[in-house]
N, C-alpha and C positions, 0 to 999 in steps of 0.2 A: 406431416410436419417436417420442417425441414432440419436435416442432422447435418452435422462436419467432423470428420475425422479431428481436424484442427481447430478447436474452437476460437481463434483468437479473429479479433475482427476488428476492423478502425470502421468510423464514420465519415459520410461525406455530406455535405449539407447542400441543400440547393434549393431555389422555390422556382415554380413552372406552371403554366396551365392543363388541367387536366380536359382532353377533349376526346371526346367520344368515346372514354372509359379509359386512355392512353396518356402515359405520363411522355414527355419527351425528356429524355435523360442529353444534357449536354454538352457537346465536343470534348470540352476539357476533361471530363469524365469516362467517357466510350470506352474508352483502351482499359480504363482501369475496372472496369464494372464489367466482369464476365464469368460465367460461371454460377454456379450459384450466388445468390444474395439473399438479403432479409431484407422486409424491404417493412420502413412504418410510416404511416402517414399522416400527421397534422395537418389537421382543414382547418381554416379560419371559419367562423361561425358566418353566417347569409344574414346583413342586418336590413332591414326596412328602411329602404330609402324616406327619409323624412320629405316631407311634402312641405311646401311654402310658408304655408301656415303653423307647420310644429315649427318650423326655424323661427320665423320671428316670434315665436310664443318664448321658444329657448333664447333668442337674442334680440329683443326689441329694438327698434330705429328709436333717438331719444332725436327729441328735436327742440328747438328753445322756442322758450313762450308757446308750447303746445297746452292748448285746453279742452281736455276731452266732451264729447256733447253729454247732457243733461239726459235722465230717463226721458223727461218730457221731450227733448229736440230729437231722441232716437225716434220715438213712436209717433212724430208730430209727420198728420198726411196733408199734404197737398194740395 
């Protein structure tokens, strides 16, 4: 765990990609981030990309003078 003689500590805030297990800490920062840290990390949650059809379920196209087909004209074969 990590200790400090001096407990006093500011934060710095940043967001970045995490790649191959490696945060990239940036420029403006380097100089100041050395030594020990504490380091915490908020991940945004992985959502499931909605596919076509949850969109237009979530946002329907409205179009004028649309008239949906009949049970009959769905299952009517050819």
């Amino acid at each position: 765990m990590f200790q400090e003689e001096d407990p006093s500590m500011y934060a710095i805030e940043f967001q970045t990609k995490v790649e191959n297990g490696h945060i990239e800490i940036p420029a403006e920062f380097k100089d100041r981030l050395v030594g020990c840290v504490r380091v915490i990390v908020l991940a945004e949650e992985q959502r499931a990309k909605a596919n076509l059809l949850d969109q237009l379920l979530a946002n329907p196209i409205k179009l004028e003078n649309f008239v949906p087909l009949t049970r009959e004209e769905i299952y009517e074969r050819s």
